[in-house]
Structure formats: structure tokens, C-alpha cells
C-alpha positions as CSV (number, residue, x, y, z in Angstrom):
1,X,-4.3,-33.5,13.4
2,X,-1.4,-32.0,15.7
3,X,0.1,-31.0,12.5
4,X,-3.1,-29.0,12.2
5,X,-2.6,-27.8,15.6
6,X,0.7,-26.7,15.2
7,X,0.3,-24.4,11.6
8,X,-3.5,-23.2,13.5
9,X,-0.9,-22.1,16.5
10,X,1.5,-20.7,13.8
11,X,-0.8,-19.0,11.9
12,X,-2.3,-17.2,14.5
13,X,1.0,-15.7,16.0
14,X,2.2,-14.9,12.4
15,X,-1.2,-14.4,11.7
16,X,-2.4,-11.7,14.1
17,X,0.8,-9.2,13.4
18,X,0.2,-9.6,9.7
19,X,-3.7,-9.3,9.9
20,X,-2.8,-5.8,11.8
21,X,-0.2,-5.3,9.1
22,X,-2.3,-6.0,6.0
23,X,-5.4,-4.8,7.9
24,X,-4.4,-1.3,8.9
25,X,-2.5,-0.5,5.8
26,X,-5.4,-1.1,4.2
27,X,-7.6,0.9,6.4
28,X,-4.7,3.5,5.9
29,X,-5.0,3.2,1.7
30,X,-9.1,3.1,2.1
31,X,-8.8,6.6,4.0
32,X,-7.7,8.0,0.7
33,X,-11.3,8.9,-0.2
34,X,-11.7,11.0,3.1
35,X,-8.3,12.7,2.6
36,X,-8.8,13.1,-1.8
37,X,-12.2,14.6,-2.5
38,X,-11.7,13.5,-6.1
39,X,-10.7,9.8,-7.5
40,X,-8.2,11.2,-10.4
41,X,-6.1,13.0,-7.8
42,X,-4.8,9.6,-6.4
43,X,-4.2,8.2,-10.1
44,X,-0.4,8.6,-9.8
45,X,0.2,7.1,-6.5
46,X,-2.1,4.3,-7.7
47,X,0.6,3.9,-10.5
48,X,3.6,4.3,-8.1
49,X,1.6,1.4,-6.0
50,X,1.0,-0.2,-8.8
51,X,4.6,-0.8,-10.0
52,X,6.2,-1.2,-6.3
53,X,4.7,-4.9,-5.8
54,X,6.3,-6.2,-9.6
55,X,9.4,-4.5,-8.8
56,X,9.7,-5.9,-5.4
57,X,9.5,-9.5,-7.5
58,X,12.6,-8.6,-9.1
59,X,14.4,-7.1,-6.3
60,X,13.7,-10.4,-4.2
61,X,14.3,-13.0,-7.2
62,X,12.5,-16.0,-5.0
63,X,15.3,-15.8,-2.3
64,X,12.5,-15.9,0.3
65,X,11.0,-19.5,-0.8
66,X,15.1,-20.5,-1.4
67,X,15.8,-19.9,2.2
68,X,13.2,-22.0,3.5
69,X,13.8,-25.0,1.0
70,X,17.5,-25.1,1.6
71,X,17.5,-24.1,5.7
72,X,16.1,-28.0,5.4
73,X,19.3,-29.4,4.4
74,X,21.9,-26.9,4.7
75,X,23.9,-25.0,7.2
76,X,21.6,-22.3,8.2
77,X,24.6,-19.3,8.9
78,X,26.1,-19.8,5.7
79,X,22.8,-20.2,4.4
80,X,21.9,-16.6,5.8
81,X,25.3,-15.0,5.1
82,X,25.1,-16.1,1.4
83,X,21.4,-14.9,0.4
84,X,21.8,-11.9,2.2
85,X,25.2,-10.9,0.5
86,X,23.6,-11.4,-2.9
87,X,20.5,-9.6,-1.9
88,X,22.8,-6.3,-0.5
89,X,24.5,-6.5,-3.7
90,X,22.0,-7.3,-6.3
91,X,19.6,-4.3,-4.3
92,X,21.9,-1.8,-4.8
93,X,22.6,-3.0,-8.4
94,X,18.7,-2.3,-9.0
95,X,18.1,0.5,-7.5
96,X,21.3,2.5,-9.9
97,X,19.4,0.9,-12.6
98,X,16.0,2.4,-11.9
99,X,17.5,5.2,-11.0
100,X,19.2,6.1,-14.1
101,X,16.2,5.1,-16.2
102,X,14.2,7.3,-13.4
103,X,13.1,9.7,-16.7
104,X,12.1,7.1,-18.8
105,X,9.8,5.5,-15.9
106,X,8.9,9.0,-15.4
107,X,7.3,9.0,-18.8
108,X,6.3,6.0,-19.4
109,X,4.3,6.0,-16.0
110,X,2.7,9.4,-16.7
111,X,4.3,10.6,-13.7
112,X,5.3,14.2,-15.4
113,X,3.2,16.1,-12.6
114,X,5.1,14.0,-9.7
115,X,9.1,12.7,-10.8
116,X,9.9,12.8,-7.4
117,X,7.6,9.8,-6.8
118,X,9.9,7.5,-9.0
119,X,12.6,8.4,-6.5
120,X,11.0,7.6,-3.5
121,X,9.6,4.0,-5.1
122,X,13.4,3.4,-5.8
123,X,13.8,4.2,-1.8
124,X,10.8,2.0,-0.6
125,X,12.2,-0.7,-2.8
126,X,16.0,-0.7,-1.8
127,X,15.2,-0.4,1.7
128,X,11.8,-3.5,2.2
129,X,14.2,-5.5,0.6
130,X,16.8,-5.1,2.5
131,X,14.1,-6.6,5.6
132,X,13.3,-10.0,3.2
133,X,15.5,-12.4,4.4
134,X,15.5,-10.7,8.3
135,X,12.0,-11.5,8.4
136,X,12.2,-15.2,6.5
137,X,14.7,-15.8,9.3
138,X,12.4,-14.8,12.2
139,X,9.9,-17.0,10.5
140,X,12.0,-20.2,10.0
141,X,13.4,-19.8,13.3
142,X,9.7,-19.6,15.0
143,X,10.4,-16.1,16.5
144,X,6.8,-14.8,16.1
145,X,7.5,-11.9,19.2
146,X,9.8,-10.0,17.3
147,X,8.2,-10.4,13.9
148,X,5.1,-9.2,15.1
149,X,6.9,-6.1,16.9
150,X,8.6,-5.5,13.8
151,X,5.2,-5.3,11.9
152,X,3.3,-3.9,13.9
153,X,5.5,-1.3,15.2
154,X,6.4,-0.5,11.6
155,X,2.9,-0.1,10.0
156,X,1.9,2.8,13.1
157,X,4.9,4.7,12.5
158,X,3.9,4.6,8.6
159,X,0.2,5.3,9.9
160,X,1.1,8.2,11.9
161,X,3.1,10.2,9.4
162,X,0.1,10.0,7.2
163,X,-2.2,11.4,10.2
164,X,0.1,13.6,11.1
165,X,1.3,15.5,7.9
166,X,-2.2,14.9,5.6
167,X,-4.4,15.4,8.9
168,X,-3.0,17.1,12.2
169,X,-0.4,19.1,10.4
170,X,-2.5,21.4,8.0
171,X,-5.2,21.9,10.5
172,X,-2.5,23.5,12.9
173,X,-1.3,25.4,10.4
174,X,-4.7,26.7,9.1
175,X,-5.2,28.1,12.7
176,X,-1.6,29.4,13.2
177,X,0.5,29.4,9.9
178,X,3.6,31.1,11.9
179,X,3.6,27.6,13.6
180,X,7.5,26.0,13.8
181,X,5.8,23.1,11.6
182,X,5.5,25.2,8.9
183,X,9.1,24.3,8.5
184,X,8.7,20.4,8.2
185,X,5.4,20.6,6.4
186,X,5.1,21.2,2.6
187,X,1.3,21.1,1.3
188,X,2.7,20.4,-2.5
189,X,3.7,17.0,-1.8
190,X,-0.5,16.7,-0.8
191,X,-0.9,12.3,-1.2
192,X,2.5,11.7,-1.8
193,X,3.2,11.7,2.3
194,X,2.1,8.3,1.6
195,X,5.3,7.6,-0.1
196,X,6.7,9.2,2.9
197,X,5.4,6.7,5.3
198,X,6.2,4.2,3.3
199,X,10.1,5.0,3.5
200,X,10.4,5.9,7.2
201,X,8.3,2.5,8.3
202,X,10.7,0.6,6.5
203,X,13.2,2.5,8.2
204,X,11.9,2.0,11.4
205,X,11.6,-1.6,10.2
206,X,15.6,-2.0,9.0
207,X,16.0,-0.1,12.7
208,X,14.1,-3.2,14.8
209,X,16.0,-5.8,12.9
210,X,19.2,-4.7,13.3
211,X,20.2,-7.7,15.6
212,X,18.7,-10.1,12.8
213,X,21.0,-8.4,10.1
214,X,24.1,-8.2,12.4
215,X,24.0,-12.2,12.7
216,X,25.3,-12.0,8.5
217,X,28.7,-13.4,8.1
218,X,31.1,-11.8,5.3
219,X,31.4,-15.4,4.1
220,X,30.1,-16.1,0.5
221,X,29.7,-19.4,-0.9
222,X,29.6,-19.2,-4.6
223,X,28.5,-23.1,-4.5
224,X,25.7,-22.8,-2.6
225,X,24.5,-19.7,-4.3
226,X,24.7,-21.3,-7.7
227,X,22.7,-24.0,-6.3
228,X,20.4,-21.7,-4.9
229,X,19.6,-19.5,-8.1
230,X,19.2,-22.8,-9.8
231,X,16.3,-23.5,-7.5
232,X,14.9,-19.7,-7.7
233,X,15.8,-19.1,-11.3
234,X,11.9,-19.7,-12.0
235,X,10.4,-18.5,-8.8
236,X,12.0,-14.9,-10.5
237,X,9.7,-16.2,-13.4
238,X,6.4,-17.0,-11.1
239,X,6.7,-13.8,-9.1
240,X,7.1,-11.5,-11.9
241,X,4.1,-13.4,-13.5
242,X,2.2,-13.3,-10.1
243,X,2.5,-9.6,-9.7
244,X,1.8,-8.9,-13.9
245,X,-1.2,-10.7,-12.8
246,X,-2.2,-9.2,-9.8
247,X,-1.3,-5.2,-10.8
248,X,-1.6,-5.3,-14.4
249,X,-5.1,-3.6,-14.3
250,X,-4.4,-1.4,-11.9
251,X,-0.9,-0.4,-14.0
252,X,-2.4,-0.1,-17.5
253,X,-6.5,0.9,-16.8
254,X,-5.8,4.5,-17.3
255,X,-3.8,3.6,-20.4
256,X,-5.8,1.9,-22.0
257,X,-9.5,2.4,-21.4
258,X,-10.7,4.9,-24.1
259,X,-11.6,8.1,-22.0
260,X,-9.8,11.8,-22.0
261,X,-6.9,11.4,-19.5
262,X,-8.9,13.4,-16.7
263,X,-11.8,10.4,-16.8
264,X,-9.3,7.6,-17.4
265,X,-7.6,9.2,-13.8
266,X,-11.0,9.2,-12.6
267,X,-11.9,5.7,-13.2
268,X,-7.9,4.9,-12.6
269,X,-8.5,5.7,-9.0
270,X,-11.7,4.3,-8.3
271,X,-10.9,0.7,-9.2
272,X,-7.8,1.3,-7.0
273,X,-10.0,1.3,-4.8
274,X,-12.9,-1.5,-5.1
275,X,-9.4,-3.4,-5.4
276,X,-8.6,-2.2,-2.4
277,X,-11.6,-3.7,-0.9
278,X,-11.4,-6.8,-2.6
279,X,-7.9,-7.5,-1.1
280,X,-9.8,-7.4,2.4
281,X,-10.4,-11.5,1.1
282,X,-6.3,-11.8,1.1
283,X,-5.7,-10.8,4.5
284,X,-6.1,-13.8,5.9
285,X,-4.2,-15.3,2.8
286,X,-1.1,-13.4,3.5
287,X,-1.5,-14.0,7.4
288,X,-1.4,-18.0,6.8
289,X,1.2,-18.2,3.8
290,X,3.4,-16.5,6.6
291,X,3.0,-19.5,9.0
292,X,2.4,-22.3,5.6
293,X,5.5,-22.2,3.8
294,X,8.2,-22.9,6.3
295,X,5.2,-25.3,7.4
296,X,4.9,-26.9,4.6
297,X,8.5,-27.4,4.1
298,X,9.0,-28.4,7.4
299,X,6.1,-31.3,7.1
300,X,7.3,-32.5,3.8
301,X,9.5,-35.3,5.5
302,X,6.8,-37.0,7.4
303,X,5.0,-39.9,6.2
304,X,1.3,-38.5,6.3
305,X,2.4,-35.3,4.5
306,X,-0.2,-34.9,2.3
307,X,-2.8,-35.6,4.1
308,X,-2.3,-32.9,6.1
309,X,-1.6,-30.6,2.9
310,X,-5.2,-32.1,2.5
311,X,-6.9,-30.7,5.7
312,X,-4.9,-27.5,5.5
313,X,-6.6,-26.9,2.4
314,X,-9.8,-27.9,3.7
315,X,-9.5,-25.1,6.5
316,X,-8.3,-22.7,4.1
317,X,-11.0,-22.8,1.9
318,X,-13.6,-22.6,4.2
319,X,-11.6,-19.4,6.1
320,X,-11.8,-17.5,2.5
321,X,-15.5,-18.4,2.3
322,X,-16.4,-16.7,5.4
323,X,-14.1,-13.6,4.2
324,X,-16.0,-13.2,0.8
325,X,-19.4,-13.3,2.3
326,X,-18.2,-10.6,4.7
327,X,-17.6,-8.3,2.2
328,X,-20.3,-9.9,-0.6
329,X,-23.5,-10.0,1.9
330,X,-22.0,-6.6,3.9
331,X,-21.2,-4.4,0.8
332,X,-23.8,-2.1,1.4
333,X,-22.3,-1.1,5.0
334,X,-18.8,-0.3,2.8
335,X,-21.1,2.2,0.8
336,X,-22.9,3.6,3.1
337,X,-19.4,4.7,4.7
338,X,-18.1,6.4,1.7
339,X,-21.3,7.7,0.5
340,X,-21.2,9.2,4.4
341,X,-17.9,10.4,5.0
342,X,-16.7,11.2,1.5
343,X,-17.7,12.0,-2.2
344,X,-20.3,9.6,-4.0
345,X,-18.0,8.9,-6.6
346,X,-15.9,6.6,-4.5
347,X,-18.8,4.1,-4.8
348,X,-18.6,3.8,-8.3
349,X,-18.4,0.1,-9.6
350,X,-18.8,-1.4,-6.4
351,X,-20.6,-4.7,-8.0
352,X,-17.2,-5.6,-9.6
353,X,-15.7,-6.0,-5.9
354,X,-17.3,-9.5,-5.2
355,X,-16.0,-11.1,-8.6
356,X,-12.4,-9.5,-8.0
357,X,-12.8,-11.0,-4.3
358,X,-13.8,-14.3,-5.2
359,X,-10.7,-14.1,-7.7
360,X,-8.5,-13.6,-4.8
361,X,-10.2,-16.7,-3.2
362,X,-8.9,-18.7,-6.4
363,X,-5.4,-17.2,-5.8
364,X,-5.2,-18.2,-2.3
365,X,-6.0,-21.8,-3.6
366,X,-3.8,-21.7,-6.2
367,X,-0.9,-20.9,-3.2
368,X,-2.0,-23.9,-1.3
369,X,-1.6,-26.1,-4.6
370,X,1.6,-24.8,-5.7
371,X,3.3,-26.2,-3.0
372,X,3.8,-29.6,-5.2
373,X,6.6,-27.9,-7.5
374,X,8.3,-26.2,-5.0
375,X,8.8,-29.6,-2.9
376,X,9.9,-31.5,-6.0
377,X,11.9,-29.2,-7.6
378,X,9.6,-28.8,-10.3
379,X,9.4,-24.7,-10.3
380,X,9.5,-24.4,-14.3
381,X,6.3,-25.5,-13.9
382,X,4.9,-23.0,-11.9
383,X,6.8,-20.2,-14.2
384,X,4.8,-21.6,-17.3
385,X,1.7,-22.0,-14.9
386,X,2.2,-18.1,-13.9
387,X,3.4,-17.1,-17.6
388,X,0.4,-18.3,-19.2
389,X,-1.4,-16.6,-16.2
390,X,-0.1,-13.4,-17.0
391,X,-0.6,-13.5,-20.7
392,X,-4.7,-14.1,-20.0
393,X,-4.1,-11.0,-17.6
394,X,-2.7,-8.8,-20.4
395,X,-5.4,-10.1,-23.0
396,X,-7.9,-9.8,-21.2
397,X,-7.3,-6.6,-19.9
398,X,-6.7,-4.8,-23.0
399,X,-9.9,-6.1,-24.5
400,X,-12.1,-5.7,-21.7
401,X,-11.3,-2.3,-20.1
402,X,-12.5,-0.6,-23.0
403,X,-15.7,-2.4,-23.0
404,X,-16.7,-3.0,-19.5
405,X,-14.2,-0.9,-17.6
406,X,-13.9,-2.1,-14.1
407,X,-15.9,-4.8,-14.5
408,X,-13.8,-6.0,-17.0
409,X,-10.7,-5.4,-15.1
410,X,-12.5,-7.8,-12.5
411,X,-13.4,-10.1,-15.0
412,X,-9.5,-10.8,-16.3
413,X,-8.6,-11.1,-12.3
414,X,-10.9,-13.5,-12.4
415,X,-10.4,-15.4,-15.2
416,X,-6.2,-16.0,-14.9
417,X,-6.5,-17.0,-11.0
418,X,-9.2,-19.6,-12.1
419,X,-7.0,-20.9,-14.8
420,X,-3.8,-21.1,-12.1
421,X,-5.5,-22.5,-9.8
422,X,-6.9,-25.7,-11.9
423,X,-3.9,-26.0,-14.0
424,X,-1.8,-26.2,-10.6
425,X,-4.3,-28.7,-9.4
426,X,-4.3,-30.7,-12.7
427,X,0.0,-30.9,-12.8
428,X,0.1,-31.5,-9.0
429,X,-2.0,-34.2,-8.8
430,X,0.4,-35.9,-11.8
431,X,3.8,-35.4,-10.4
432,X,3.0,-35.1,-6.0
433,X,-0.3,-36.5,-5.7
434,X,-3.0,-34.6,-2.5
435,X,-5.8,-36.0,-1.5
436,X,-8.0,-32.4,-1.5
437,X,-11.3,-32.9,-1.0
438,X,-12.3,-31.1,-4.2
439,X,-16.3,-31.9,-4.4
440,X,-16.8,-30.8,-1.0
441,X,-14.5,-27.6,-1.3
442,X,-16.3,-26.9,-4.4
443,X,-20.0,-27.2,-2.6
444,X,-18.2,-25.0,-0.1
445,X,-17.2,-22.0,-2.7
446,X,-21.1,-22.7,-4.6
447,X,-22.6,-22.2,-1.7
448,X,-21.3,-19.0,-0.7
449,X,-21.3,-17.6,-4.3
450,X,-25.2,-18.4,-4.1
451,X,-25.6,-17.5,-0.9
452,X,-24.2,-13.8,-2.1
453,X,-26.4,-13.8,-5.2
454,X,-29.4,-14.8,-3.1
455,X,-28.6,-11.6,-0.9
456,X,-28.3,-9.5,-4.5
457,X,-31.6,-10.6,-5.6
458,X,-33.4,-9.8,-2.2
459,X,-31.6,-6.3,-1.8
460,X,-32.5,-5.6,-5.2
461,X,-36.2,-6.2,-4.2
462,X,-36.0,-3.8,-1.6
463,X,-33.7,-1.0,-2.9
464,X,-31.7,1.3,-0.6
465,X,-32.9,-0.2,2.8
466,X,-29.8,-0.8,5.0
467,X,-31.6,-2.3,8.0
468,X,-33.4,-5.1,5.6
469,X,-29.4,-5.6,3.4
470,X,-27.5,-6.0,6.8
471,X,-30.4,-8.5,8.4
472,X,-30.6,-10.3,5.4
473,X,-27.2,-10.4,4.9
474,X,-26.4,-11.9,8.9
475,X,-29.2,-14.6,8.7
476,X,-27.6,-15.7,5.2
477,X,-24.2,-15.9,6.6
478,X,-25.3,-17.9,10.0
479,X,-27.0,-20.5,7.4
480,X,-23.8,-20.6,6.0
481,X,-22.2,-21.1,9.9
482,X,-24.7,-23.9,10.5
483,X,-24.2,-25.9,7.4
484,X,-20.4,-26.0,7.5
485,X,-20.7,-26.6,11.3
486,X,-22.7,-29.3,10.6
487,X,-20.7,-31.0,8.2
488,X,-17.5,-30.2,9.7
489,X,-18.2,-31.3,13.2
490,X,-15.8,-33.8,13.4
491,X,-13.0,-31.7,12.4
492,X,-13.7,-28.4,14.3
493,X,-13.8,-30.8,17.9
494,X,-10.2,-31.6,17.3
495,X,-8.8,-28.1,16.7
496,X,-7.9,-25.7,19.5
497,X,-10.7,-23.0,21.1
498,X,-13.1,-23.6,18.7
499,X,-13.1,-27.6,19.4
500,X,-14.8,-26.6,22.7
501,X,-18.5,-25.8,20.8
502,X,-18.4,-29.6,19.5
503,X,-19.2,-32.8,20.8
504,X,-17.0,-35.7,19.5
């Protein structure tokens, strides 16, 4: 259990800063509605958003996940020097490739109105990437303090050019337009000061790790960064995959579901955002995989290895449970916001958020699991894992969006992190065998699904009463409470703060 202790300790200083990370950029994205009356105004900086994550895949080529499996057995400042050499070089050899093709992304992106956002992608790109292996060093190192300062600081300064140029700034100007900000502030650019942000946090960001970058060495070993690729060659494979899988709809819905442009913009940048609000499940994914991998890694040479993988998952699983029924049994709360502050049509195909949420839940499993390739060298399986992932995506997405339109979007999310996430389980227990508790993590995800549908039924009884969904919707989550604090007694008493409610 002290191995429990130590990633619940990790994961709660890498865990907090990313939660504020994650949670206030989205906060910042989901303010879209109250800054855009209309959904089809944000459709090309959905796009833009769209293609940023499954570029980033190829930008970073799995050097990430390479520095913490190799940091194990080899010299950590070469290590460092050599990654970081090839990721300067190979970021800059990107970004002249994008932006020669910038017209032809242009195009093909639908970008006409807006070219300029193409050049700011390529920006946002060079210079996050640039922060990768900074912030994998912080992390294998156990420097939480400055990674957390780094995030944190980094997602207000992006927060506040937002507020300042899409809020404070036109108001000022609407009162006095001979104001010396008139000089800084150009109204055209309207949503696409979120690209803005975006590039000055990552300044700021390149800015606070300058001590971490200065540490790289102009020493290159072409032997260890053969070795290297060799191990990442089909994590370049799995992320590409990953991010086909998890942006695809989002990239191609206004391409491909069979409305006039100005309705496929519409429904373009509504399911932007019930995806949005889905993601709220993967916030406390992202926090932990920022404490698990170097964890994970790091516990891979003890004897009892796996069982810990074991009761990692256990806690993990349980943790997502808890995050879909807060946004499953408290949906009505997130529309009674937008319907308040904004235009009804931001509440459009809201019922497709649970099933894209409890998607994400399958995801965050399938991260857990895929630890088995990773720690025996096996990473062609997860590119075939992620390839065949990404092939239901694209299927599944074509034919559905014109049918069921965000609901069949959801339903292809679904349906390829479902298939990951048994298939990883199927190979793993073959070739690095866990002993996951799978019946009783399986009750676990039941339960809350029909815990969810029981509050569906019972709101649907008594339509448009907020009181009776929110009541409802707290005494179904506290049975949920009691009944894994029943069953889990045992394991909550050893863990740290919350071990305090439980007798042994």
C-alpha cells in the first residue's frame, strides 16, 4: 500500500496544478458561448483546435514516454541533451513544413475566412513543444513546485488575454474609442484572441523554464537516439492513432454531416462543445497519468509490481465513476447555465454528453492497461491496438454523423475506446499478466451507468423541475458513496486523509 501512498501523494501535487490547468482552460473554452452568441461563429477555431492535439502527436513522436523508460537505465544528462536536440531540430523541421503547405491546410480546413489561424497553430505548435521534455524532466525528477508554477502561471496569463481583449478591452473602447488601446486592440480578429493566448502562455511557459532548458548539453549521441526512436517508433503510431480517435469528430462533423455549410458550422460548434463538457470526466485522467507513468516505470522493478498496477486501477476506476455521475446526475445545472447566461442553442444535444463521457472513462482505462507494452517493449502492439482504434473512429463517424449527428459522433467515441480498452486488457493479460479486479470494477461502472439512467427516467417524469433533478440527482450519488464505501472499507483506511472516516 505505500506504493499507493506514494502515486495518491504524487498525483495530488501533479494533480492539483493540472486539475487548475485542464480545469480552467476548460472553463475558459466553455465561456465561448457567453462571448459567441451564435455556435457556427466558433466553427473554425473548433477546426484549428481540432488539428492542434494530432499535430502535437507528430511534433512530440513519443519522446515524452522514451524519456521516462530510458531515465531507468541510462545517464539522465545525456539522456536530456539527446531528446531535446532532436526535438529543437525535428520542431523547427515541422513547423517549415506546415508552413509551406499553410495554403493547402488553409483549404482543406475550410479556413478561407481566417488563414491567419494556420499561422498561429504552426506558432502554438513549435513553441508547446519546445516545453515537452522541460516538463517530463520536472516530472521524473519529482519537482512538483515548479511544474505547478509553470502551469498554473501559464494558463492565467492565457486566461487573461482572453478577458482582457474579448471582455475588458471592447467595453473601454465602446465608452471611449479615442482610448490608447485602440492601438493594441483589433475587433476583426473577434475569437481568434484565443489563439492569441494560446501563443503568449506558452511563451510565458518557455519563459519559467528557462533554467530547465539551460541544463541541455550540445552533446548528441546518435546511439542512444537510435535506440530511442526504436522504442518510440510506434508510440508516433499510438499517438497519432490516439488523437485520430479522439478529434476525428470534432475535425470532419462539419464535413461530412449532410447540412448547407452555415448548419453544418452550427452543429460543428455545438458538439465542440458537449465535447467540451464531456472532457470534464478526463481531468482527473490527465491529472493522474502526470504522476502514473514515471510511477509506473519507477515501480516496474519491484517484486509486487502488479499488484499495485492492480489497486491503482481499482482507485482509478472508482475516481472516474464519481466524475461521470457529476456531470450525468448534474446535467441539468450545466443547462440551466447556458440556457441563463447565453443563447438556447448552446444546449443542443446535450443527451450525447453522458455517452461521450463514459467513453472517456473507457479511455482512461485503456491508459491504465497499456502500461503492459510499454514495460515490455511491446509498443507495436499498442500501434495496432490504436490503428484499429482509429479505423472504427473514421467508420463510424462517417456513417453515423449523417444519421444521428452528434449522437452519432458520441456513439463512434464510444465505440473505439470500448474496443481499446478490452483488446489492451485481452493482449496484456497474455504477455504481462495484472491481477485487475475486473468483476468488481465492472459492478462499479454498471452501477453508475444505472444509477444515471435511473435519474433520466425520474427527471423525465417530472420535466423541467431543477429543485426535484438536483435532489434526486445528490441522494443518487450518496447511494453510490455509501455502497463503494461499504465495499471498500478496507482499502480507503489505509490511504491518506480519507483513511481517517474508516475503522480497520
Amino acid at each position: 500500500m505505500s506504493g499507493i501512498k506514494k502515486l495518491v501523494g504524487q498525483t495530488l501535487w501533479y494533480g492539483v496544478p493540472t486539475i487548475a490547468y485542464r480545469f480552467l482552460g476548460y472553463l475558459m473554452n466553455m465561456a465561448l458561448p457567453f462571448f459567441i452568441e451564435m455556435p457556427e461563429e466558433t466553427a473554425d477555431l473548433v477546426q484549428v483546435y481540432a488539428m492542434i492535439p494530432f499535430l502535437n502527436a507528430v511534433y512530440a513522436y513519443g519522446l515524452e514516454t522514451s524519456y521516462f523508460k530510458f531515465s531507468q537505465t541510462h545517464d539522465k544528462t545525456k539522456l536530456y541533451s539527446t531528446l531535446s536536440i532532436s526535438l529543437i531540430i525535428s520542431t523547427f523541421f515541422f513547423s517549415i513544413i506546415l508552413w509551406l503547405c499553410r495554403g493547402s491546410i488553409t483549404s482543406v480546413a475550410h479556413l478561407n475566412e481566417h488563414p491567419e489561424y494556420v499561422l498561429w497553430m504552426i506558432g502554438i505548435l513549435a513553441i508547446d513543444n519546445l516545453n515537452t521534455l522541460p516538463f517530463a524532466k520536472l516530472r521524473q525528477e519529482n519537482r512538483p513546485k515548479m511544474y505547478a508554477f509553470a502551469r498554473v502561471a501559464a494558463i492565467f496569463t492565457n486566461i487573461g488575454v482572453v478577458i482582457f481583449f474579448l471582455g475588458i478591452v471592447p467595453s473601454i473602447l465602446k465608452k471611449n474609442p479615442e482610448s490608447f488601446l485602440s492601438h493594441f486592440y483589433f475587433p476583426q480578429l473577434g475569437i481568434g484572441y484565443y489563439l492569441v493566448g494560446n501563443i503568449i502562455e506558452n511563451i510565458v511557459t518557455l519563459i519559467i523554464l528557462q533554467k530547465v532548458i539551460r541544463q541541455i548539453k550540445l552533446k548528441f549521441s546518435f546511439k542512444l537516439w537510435k535506440e530511442v526512436m526504436k522504442y518510440s517508433a510506434p508510440l508516433i503510431i499510438v499517438g497519432l492513432g490516439g488523437m485520430v480517435n479522439d478529434v476525428l469528430s470534432r475535425l470532419i462533423y462539419r464535413h461530412v454531416v449532410d447540412l448547407p455549410i452555415q448548419q453544418a458550422n452550427h452543429e460543428a460548434g455545438i458538439f465542440a462543445n458537449i465535447f467540451r463538457l464531456a472532457l470534464l470526466t478526463t481531468i482527473m485522467i490527465q491529472a493522474f497519468r502526470m504522476a502514473a507513468e514515471p510511477f509506473f516505470f519507477n515501480q516496474s522493478k519491484n517484486e509486487n509490481a502488479q499488484l499495485t498496477y492492480a489497486r491503482v486501477m481499482k482507485f482509478f476506476v472508482i475516481v472516474c465513476c464519481f466524475m461521470f455521475l457529476f456531470i450525468g446526475l448534474f446535467l441539468d445545472v450545466f443547462k440551466w447555465i447556458f440556457l441563463t447566461f447565453s443563447n438556447k442553442h448552446w444546449v443542443e444535444g446535450f443527451g450525447a454528453i453522458p455517452i461521450l463521457a463514459l467513453g472517456n472513462i473507457f479511455l482512461g482505462i485503456y491508459y491504465n492497461l497499456s502500461i503492459w507494452y510499454k514495460l515490455t517493449n511491446k509498443n507495436t502492439y499498442g500501434a495496432m491496438i490504436t490503428i484499429v482504434g482509429a479505423l472504427i473512429t473514421i467508420v463510424l463517424n462517417i456513417l453515423l454523423i449523417p444519421k444521428l449527428h452528434y449522437y452519432g459522433a458520441a456513439i463512434a467515441t464510444f465505440s473505439c475506446y470500448f474496443f481499446m480498452m478490452v483488446s489492451s486488457y485481452k493482449l496484456g493479460q497474455k504477455h504481462y499478466p495484472v491481477p485487475y479486479a475486473v468483476k468488481k470494477l465492472s459492478a462499479y461502472v454498471f452501477l453508475a451507468v444505472l444509477l444515471y439512467l435511473s435519474h433520466l427516467g425520474l427527471t423525465q417524469l417530472v420535466k423541467d423541475n431543477l429543485s426535484f433533478s438536483i435532489t434526486t440527482g445528490l441522494i443518487l450519488l450518496a447511494i453510490f458513496i455509501r455502497f463503494i464505501g461499504k465495499v471498500e472499507a478496507k482499502e480507503f483506511s489505509n490511504l491518506p486523509v480519507v483513511g481517517r472516516f474508516y475503522k480497520k
